[in-house]
N, C-alpha and C positions, 0 to 999 in steps of 0.2 A: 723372760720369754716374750716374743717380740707379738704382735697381732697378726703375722704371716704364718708365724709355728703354732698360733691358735688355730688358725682358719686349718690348716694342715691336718693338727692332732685329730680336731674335729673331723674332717673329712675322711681320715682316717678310720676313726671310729665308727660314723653313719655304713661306710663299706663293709666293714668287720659284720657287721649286720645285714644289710642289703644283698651280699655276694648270695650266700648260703640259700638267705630266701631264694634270690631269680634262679638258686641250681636245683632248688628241691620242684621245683616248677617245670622241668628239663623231663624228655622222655625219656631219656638215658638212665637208667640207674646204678650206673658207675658214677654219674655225674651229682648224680642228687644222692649221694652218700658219703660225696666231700666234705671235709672239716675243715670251715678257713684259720689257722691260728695267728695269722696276721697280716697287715694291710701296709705299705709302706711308701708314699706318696712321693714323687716328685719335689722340687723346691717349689716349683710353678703349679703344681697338684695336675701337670699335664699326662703324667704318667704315673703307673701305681701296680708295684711288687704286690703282686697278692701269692701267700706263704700259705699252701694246705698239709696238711697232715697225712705221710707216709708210711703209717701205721696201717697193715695188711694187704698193700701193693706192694708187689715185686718189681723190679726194674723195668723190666718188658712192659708190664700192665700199665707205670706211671709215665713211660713214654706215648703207650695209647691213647692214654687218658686227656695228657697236652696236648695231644695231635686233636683229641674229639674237643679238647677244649679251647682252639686257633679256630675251630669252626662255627663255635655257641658265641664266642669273646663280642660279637655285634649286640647281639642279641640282650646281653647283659650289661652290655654300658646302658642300651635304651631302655632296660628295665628302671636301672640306677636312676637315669637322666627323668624318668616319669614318675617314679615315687618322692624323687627330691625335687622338682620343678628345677633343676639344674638347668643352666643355659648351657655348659659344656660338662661330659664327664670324662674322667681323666681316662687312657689308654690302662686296660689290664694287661700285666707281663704275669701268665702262673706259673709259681716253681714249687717245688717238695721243698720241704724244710728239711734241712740238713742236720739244724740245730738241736730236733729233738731225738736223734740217735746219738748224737755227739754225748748229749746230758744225760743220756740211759747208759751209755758206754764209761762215763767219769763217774757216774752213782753205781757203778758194778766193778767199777778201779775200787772206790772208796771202801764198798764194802769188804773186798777183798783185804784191802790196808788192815783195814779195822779187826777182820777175825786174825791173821796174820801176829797184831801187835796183841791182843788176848792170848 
């Protein structure tokens, strides 16, 4: 692992932490009942995938939700930027994770295999 993919992981990380807090701080209470479950940075760390949890939004709602959250996205790079004395912080893009319906959908294949072959 190079010292780029450190500084990366790292920052990574510190956001995984940092996002949640500057939302729970938000007047919005759609917003401050998000779950980030992942952060994923840029090569240059100039931009950065933030992946929340679409666990009891409906399509409608989590389109809302990006819309109220293109409007806070300032707000919480300068939270990020002043808890970390950051000189720059990277651009947030939020998306719903896809990935944890995918893995509830193959853990309810599986199950199914399983009583099947009993």
């Amino acid at each position: 692992m190079t010292a780029e993919e450190i500084k990366r992981h790292r920052t990574e990380s510190v956001l995984r932490e940092l996002i949640p807090e500057a939302l729970s701080q938000l007047g919005d209470e759609r917003l401050r009942g998000l779950t980030v479950t992942e952060v994923v940075c840029s090569r240059g760390r100039s931009d950065a995938d933030v992946y929340l949890d679409p666990t009891g939004h409906e399509e409608d709602e989590q389109k809302q939700i990006l819309k109220q959250l293109k409007k806070v996205v300032r707000g919480l790079e300068a939270y990020c930027l002043k808890a970390e004395g950051w000189f720059k912080s990277p651009k947030f893009h939020f998306k719903f994770d896809k990935e944890l319906e995918r893995a509830k959908r193959l853990d309810e294949l599986f199950s199914i295999i399983e009583k099947e072959i009993k």
